[in-house]
C-alpha angles and dihedrals in degrees: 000000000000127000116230117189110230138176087246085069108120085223129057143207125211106259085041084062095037084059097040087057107029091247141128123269090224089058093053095042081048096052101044083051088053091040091238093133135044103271145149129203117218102181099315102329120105118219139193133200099214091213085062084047101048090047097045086056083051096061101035078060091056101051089048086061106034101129096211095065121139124216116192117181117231122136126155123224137144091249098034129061093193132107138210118217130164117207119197122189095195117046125231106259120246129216 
């Protein structure tokens, strides 16, 4: 019997999770290193539970939309004295 990778898998690769969100396989590779998604190392292979990834998007998306947000200006250049700042009053939750 052979094995056939599939989006269906219940772990991902990189690239499978690159492809499942549109987005590149260096980003990915660049948030799990910075343990920004929900990610495990086994040796040197990243990989993904696509149920984590699927509720990390989730809230990602509700935090997009949260109505009570607060957005404060501040943002430091040479030519600019001004500063960006974005202020949450709910933290994301992490798992």
């Amino acid at each position: 019997m052979e094995w056939k990778e599939d989006m269906t898998d219940t772990w991902l690769t990189v690239k499978e999770v690159a492809q499942y969100l549109k987005l590149s396989p260096d980003l990915i590779y660049k948030l799990a290193q910075q343990g920004k998604i929900p990610a495990s190392k086994v040796g040197t292979a990243w990989r993904f539970r696509r149920e984590k990834i699927d509720r990390w998007m989730e809230a990602k998306e509700k935090r997009i939309r949260r109505p009570n947000r607060q957005v404060v200006a501040e943002t430091r250049t040479k030519k600019s004295p001004f500063r960006v700042a974005i202020c949450d009053p709910e933290p994301l939750p992490i798992e």
